[in-house]
Wavefront OBJ file of the C-alpha trace (Angstrom):
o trace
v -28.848 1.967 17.286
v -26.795 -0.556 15.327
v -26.310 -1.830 12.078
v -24.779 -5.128 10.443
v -22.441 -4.785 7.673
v -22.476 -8.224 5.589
v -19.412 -8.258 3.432
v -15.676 -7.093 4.361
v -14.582 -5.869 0.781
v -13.763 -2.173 0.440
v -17.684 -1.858 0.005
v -18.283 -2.724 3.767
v -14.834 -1.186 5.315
v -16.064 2.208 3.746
v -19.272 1.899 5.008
v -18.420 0.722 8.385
v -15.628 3.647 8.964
v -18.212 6.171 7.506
v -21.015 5.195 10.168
v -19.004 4.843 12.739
v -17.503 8.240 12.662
v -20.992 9.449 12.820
v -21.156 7.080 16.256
v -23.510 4.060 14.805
v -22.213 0.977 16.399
v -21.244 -1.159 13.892
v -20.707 -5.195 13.473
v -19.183 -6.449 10.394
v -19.595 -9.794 8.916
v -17.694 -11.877 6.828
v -17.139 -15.501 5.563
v -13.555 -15.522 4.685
v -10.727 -15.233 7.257
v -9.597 -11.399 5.990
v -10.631 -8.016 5.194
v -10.528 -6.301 1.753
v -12.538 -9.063 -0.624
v -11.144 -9.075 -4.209
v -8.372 -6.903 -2.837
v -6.076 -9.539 -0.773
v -2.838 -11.246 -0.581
v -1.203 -14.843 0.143
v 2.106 -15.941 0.572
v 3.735 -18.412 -1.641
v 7.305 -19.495 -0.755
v 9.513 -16.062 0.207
v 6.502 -14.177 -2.019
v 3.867 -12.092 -0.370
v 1.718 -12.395 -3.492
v -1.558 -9.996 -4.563
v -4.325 -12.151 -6.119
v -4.308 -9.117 -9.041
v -3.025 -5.992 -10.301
v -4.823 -2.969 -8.036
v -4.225 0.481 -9.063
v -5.986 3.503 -9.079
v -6.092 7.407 -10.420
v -5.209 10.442 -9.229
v -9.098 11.496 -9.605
v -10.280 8.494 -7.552
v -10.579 10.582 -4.640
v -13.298 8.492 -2.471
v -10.287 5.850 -2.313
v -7.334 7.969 -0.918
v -10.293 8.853 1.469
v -10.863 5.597 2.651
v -7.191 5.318 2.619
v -6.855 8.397 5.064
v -9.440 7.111 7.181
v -7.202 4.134 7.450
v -4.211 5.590 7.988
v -2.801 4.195 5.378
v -2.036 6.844 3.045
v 1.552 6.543 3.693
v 2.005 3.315 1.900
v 0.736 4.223 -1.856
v 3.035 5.966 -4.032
v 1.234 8.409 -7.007
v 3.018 9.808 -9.961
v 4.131 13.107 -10.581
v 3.000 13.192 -13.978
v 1.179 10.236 -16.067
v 3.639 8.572 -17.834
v 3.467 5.229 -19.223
v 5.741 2.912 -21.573
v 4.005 1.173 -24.445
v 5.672 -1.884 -25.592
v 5.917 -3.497 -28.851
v 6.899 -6.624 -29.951
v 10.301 -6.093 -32.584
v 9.893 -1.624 -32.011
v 11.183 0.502 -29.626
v 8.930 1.038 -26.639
v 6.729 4.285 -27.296
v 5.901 6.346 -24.646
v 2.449 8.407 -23.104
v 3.644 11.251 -20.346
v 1.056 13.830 -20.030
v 2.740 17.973 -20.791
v 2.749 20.291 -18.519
v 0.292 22.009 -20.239
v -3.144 23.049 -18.556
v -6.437 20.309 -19.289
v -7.769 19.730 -22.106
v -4.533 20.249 -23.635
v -1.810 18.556 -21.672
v -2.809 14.834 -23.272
v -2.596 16.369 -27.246
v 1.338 16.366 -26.899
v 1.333 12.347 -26.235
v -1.538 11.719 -28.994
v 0.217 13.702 -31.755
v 3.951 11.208 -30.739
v 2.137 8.481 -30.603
v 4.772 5.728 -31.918
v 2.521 3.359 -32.725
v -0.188 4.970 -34.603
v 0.667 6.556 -38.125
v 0.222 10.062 -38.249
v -3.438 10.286 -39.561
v -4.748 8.185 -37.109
v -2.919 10.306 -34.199
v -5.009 13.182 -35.649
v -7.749 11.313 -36.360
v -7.634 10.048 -32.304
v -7.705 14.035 -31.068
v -10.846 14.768 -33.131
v -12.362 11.330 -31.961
v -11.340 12.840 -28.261
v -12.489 16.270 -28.712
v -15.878 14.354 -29.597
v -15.855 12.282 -26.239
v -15.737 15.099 -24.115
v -18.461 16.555 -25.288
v -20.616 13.595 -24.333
v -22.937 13.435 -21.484
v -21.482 9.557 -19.779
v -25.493 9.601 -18.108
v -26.663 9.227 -21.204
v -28.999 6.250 -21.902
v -28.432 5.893 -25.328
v -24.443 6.001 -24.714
v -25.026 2.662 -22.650
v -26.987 1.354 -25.714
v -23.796 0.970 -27.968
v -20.183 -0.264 -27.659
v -17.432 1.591 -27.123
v -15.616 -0.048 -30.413
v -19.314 0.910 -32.282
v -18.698 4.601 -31.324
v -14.932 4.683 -31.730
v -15.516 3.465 -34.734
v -17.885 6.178 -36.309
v -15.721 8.689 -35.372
v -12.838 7.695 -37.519
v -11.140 5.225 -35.207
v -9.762 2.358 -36.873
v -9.384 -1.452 -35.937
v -5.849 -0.521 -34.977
v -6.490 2.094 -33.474
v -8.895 1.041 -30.919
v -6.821 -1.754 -29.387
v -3.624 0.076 -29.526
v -4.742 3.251 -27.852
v -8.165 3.602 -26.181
v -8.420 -0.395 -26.125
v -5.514 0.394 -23.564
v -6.974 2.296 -21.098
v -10.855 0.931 -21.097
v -9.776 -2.605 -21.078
v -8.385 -2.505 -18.271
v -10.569 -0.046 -16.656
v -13.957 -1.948 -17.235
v -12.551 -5.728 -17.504
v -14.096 -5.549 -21.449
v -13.054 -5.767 -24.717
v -13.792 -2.489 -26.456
v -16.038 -3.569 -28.515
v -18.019 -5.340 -25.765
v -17.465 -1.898 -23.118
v -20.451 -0.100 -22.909
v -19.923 3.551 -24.077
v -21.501 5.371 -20.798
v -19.097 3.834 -19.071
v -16.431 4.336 -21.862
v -16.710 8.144 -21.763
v -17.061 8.471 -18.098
v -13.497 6.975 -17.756
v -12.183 9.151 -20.484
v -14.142 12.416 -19.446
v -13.234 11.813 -16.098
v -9.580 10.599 -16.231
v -8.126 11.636 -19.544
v -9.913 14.678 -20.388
v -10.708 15.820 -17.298
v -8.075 17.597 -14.733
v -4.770 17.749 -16.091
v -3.288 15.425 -13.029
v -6.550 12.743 -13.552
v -4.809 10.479 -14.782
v -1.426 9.679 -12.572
v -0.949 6.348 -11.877
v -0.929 5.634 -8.102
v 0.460 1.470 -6.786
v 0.629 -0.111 -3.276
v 4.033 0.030 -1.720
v 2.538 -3.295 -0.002
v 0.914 -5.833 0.070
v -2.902 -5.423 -0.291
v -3.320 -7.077 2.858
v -1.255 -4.672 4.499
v -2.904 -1.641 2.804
v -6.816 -2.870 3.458
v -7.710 -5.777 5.456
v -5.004 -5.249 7.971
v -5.572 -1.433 9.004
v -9.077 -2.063 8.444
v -9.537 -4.167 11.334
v -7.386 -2.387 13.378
v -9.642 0.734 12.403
v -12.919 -0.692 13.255
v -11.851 -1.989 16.704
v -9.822 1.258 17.689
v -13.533 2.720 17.032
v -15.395 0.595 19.329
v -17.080 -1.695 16.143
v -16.730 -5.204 15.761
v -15.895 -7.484 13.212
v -16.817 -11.530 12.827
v -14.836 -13.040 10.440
v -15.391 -16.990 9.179
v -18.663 -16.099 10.353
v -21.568 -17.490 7.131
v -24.492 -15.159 6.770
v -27.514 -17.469 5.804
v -30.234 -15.322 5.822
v -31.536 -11.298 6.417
v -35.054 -10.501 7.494
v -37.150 -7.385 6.724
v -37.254 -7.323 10.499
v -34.374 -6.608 9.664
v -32.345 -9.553 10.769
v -29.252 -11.162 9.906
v -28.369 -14.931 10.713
v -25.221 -15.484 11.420
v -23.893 -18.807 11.298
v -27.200 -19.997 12.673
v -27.590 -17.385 15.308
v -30.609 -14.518 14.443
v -28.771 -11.160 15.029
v -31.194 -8.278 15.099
v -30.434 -4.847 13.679
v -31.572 -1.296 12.960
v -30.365 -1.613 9.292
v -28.222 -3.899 7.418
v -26.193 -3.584 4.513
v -25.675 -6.239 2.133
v -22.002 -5.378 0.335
v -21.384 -8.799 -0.905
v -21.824 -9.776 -5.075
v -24.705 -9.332 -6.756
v -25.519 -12.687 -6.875
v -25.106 -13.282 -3.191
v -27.467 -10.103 -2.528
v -30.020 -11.558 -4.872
v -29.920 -14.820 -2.689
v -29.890 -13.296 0.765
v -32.398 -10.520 0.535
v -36.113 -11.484 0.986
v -38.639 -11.616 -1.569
v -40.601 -8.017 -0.541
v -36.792 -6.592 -0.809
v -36.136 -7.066 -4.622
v -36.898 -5.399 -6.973
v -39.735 -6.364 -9.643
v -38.592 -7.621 -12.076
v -35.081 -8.516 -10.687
v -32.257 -7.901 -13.291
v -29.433 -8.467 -11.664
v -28.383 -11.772 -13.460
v -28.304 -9.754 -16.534
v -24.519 -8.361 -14.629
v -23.037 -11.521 -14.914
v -19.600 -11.992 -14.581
v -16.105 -11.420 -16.203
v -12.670 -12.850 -15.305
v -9.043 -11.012 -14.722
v -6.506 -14.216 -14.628
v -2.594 -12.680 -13.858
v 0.534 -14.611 -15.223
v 3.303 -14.667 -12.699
v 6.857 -15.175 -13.776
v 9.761 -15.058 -11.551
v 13.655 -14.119 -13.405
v 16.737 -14.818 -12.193
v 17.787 -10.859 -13.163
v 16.230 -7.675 -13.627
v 14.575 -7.934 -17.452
v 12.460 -4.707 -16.940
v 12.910 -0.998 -16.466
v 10.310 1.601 -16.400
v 9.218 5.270 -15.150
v 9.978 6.423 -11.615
v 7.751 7.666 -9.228
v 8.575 10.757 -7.359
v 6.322 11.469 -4.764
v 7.368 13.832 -1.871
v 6.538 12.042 0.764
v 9.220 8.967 -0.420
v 11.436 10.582 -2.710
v 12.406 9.209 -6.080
v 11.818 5.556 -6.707
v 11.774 3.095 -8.947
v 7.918 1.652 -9.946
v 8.425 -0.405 -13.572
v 5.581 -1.082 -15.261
v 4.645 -1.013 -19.014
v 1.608 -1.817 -21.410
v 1.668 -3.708 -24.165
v 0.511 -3.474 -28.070
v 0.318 -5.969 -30.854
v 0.439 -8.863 -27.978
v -1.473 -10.552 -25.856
v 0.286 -8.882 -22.670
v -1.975 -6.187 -21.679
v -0.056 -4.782 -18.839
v 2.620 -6.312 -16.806
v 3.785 -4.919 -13.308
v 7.369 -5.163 -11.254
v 6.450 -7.029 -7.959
v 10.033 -7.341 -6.511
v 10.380 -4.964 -3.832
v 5.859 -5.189 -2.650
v 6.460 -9.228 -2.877
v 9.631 -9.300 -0.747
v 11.398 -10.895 -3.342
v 15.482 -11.248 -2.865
v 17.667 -11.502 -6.186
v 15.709 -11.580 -9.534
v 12.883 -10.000 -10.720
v 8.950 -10.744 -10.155
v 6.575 -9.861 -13.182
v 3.135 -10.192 -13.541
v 1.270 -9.945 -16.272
v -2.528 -8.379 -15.955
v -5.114 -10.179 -18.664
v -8.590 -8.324 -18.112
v -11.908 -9.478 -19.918
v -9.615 -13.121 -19.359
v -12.507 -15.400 -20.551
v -9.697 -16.650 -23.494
v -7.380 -17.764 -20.601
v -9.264 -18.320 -17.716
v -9.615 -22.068 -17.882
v -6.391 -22.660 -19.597
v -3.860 -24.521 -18.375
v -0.667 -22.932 -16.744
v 1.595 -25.132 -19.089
v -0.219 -23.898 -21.761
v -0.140 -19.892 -20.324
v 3.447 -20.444 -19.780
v 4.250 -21.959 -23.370
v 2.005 -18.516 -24.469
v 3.620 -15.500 -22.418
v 7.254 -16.437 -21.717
v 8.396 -16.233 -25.083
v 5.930 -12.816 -25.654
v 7.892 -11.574 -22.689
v 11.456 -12.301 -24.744
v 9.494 -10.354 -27.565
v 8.837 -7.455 -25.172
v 11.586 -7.873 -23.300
v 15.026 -7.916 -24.929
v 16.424 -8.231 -21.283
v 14.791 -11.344 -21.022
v 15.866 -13.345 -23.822
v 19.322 -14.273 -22.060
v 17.159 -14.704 -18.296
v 16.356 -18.124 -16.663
v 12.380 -18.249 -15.453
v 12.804 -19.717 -12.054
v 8.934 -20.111 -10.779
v 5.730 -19.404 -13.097
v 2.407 -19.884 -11.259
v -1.050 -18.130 -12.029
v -3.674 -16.342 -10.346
v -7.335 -16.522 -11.388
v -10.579 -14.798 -10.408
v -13.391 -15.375 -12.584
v -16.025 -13.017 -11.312
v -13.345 -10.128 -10.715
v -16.209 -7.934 -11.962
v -19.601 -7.545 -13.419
v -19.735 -7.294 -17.297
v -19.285 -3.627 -18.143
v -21.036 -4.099 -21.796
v -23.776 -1.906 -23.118
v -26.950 -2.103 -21.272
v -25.583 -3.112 -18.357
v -26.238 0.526 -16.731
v -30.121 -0.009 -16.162
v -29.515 -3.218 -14.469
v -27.523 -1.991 -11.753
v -29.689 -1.431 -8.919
v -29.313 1.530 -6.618
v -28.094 1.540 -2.583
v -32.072 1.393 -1.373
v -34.009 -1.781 -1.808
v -37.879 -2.461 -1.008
v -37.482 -3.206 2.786
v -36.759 -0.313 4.875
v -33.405 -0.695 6.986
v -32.132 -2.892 3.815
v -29.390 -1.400 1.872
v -26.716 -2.818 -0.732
v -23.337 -1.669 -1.050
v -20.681 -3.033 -4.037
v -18.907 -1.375 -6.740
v -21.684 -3.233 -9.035
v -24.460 -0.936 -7.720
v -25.156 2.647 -9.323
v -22.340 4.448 -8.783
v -21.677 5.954 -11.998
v -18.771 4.221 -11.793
v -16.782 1.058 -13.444
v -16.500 -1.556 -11.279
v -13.230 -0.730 -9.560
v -12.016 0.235 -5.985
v -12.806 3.520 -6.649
v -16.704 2.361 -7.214
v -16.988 0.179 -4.000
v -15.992 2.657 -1.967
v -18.293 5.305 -2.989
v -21.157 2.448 -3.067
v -20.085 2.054 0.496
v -20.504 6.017 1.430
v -23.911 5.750 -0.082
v -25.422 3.090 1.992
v -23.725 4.709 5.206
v -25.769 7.421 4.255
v -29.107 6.143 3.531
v -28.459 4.101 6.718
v -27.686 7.403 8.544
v -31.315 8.995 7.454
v -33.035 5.878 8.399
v -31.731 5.771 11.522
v -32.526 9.247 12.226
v -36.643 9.212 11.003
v -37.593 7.446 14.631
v -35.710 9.841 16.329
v -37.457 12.867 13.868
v -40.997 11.390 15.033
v -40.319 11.350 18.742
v -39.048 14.670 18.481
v -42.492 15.699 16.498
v -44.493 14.084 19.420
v -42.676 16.103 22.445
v -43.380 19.568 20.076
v -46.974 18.192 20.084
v -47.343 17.999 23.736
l 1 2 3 4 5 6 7 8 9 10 11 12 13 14 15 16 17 18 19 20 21 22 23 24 25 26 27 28 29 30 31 32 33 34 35 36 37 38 39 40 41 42 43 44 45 46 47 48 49 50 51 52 53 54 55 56 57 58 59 60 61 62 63 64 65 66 67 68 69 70 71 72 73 74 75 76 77 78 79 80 81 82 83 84 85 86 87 88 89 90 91 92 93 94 95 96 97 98 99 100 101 102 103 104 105 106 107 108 109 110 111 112 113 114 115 116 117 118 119 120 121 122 123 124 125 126 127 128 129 130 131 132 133 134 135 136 137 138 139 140 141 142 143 144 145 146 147 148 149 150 151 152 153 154 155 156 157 158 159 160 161 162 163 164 165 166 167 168 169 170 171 172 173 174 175 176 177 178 179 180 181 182 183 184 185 186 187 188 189 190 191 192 193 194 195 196 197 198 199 200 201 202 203 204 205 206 207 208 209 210 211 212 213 214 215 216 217 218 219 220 221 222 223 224 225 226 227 228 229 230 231 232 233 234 235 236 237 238 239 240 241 242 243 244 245 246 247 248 249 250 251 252 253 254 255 256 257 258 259 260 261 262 263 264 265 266 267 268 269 270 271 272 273 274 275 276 277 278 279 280 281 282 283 284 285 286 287 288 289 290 291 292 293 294 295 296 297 298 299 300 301 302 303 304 305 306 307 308 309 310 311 312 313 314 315 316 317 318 319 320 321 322 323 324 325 326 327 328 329 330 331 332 333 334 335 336 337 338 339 340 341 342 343 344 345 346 347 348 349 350 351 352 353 354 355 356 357 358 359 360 361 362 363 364 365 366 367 368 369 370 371 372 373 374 375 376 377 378 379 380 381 382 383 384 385 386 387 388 389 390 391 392 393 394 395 396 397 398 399 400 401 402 403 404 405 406 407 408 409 410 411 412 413 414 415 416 417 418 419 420 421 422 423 424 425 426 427 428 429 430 431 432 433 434 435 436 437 438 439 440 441 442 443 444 445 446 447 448 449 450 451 452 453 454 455 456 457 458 459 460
């Protein structure tokens, strides 16, 4: 038995690991020269730069699996306790640290402090919560509406929704809140803010992303005995099935397409797709990061104290009532010497993304001196930016019935990417488990021949 794996994002390395641990040969295919897809790194100068801002949960538990399977566990750092600084332009920074107090509960001391709300929309935010965790995220007609539609029946006001749950779902489905599609919306919230009391914790690379994906998943694949073809163009798959690689037919048992939606749609063949094919109704929405290197140190923030490293300091902040959405310390992960490395995290970027970097730089230095009182007196000694405009399907309502499941038409043909039906945003998180999914269905497949024969020798 084997089985091709088109696509090396965290889609494909999941599924690859997962199948062979189960002891399906596997060969993995992809065009670029690494492993990890939208999660990689370049260098630039002394910088070992990520092309964006990847974090994850406490509750995203199929990717600190992956990350085990990896061996690579060792170099992410999670909080002890949620805790994030909120910035404001001319205020002191507020604060959101979950209580020690057991789920539901252990958010209501951060709502009710809330700097930045007045006091009756704090309350008004816990009933608005207490009403979102009661929802059902499956629900068709959540994915019908916007989150900012919802929010806003329930009390929330325009304020209100960007400076507090415009903060978290932003960022977690690359949408504007009132373009976020509500299932969605509520899953993140039931699942992350509502749901255990340590959901939430923040977790960041203590390296580069290359070092953290596409490095120990190569070394992963080929300890296991599968192989991987990298620069290698896939320009066609066969119900057969078949994959042709760089001109050369490579047959298969089953192959799994983890590779954008739009790429899927183009590779699979006619009898594979579905009827009527809605996957261009995904589209596309762009995360573009603002790097800014200081002379000095111009931000603080919380510490991380894991166990397994010991106290350390991770700054990072959010940002309300400016166009900064979140901006992250990449000093020590870059390999920067002297100074400090910021970069600044823009989700649902379509305002930015084909603006010049003169023009980004005349924009978010000087918000940075508003945020930043530390950086008023600082020199800026390199500014470049980072852009990807299909970082991730459009998470807006209605979107849910479009995404298409791991199975296609064609038997042996499977699809893998965190824009498949997970039940999950598109995040690392989502690939993964897409991944798992198709090793699965691949793993039944593979087994039904094997089922029949064993029918026929109970027959004779």
């Amino acid at each position: 038995m084997s089985v091709v794996i088109v696509g090396g994002g965290l889609a494909g390395i999941s599924a690859a690991i997962a199948l062979q641990e189960s002891g399906v040969p596997v060969t993995l295919v992809e065009s670029r020269p690494w492993l990890g897809g939208a999660t990689h790194s370049f260098g630039r100068g002394e910088l070992c730069v990520d092309n964006g801002q990847h974090v994850f949960l406490r509750c995203c538990s199929a990717y600190q699996g992956l990350l085990r399977r990896l061996r690579a566990e060792h170099l992410v750092d999670v909080q002890d306790r949620f805790d994030v600084p909120v910035l404001r332009p001319g205020a002191r920074p507020a604060r959101l640290r979950r209580s020690s107090l057991p789920s539901p509960l252990h958010l209501l001391p951060a709502l009710a402090g809330y700097g930045p709300l007045p006091l009756r929309d704090r309350l008004r935010a816990i009933r608005a919560s207490a009403g979102m965790r009661r929802l059902d995220p499956a629900d068709p007609a959540l994915d019908a509406v916007s989150a900012g539609a919802w929010l806003a029946e329930h009390g929330q006001r325009p304020w209100t929704r960007q400076a507090l749950w415009g903060l978290f779902l932003t960022s977690a489905l690359n949408a504007e809140i009132d373009d976020a599609a509500m299932g969605l919306s509520a899953m993140v919230c039931r699942r992350a803010l509502f749901g255990r009391a340590d959901a939430a914790d923040i977790g960041l690379p203590l390296v580069p992303l290359e070092e953290l994906h596409g490095g120990p998943a190569l070394r992963r694949i080929a300890e296991m005995g599968g192989t991987v073809r990298l620069k290698s163009k896939v320009e066609a798959v066969t119900t057969d099935p078949k994959v042709v690689v760089d001109g050369v037919p490579m047959a298969a048992d089953a192959v799994i397409l983890a590779v954008p939606h739009e790429a899927a749609a183009r590779l699979l063949p006619a009898q594979a797709l579905p009827d009527p094919l809605r996957w261009h109704e995904l589209d596309a929405s762009p995360i573009v990061n603002v790097h800014v290197v200081y002379d000095r140190k111009v931000m603080d923030g919380p510490s991380f104290r894991g166990a397994a490293h010991g106290p350390r300091h991770a700054p990072f902040a959010a940002a309300v009532g400016s166009p900064v959405q979140w901006v992250f310390d990449r000093t020590a992960v870059s390999g920067l010497r002297g100074g400090q490395y910021l970069a600044i995290s823009l989700s649902a970027a379509d305002r930015w993304i084909d603006m010049p970097t003169a023009e980004l730089r005349a924009r978010f230095v000087p918000e940075l001196r508003r945020l930043l009182p530390a950086a008023r007196g600082a020199d800026v000694r390199e500014l470049f930016v980072t852009r990807e405009r299909r970082a991730t399907f459009r998470q807006r309502p209605g979107s849910a019935s479009a995404r298409p499941g791991a199975a296609t038409r064609a038997p042996g043909l499977f699809l893998a990417g965190a824009w498949t039906d997970t039940g999950w945003p598109d995040t690392m998180e989502g690939a993964v488990r897409s991944g798992l999914t198709a090793a699965r269905l691949v793993r039944r497949h593979l087994e039904r021949p094997r089922d029949r024969d064993l029918e026929g020798v109970r027959g004779r």
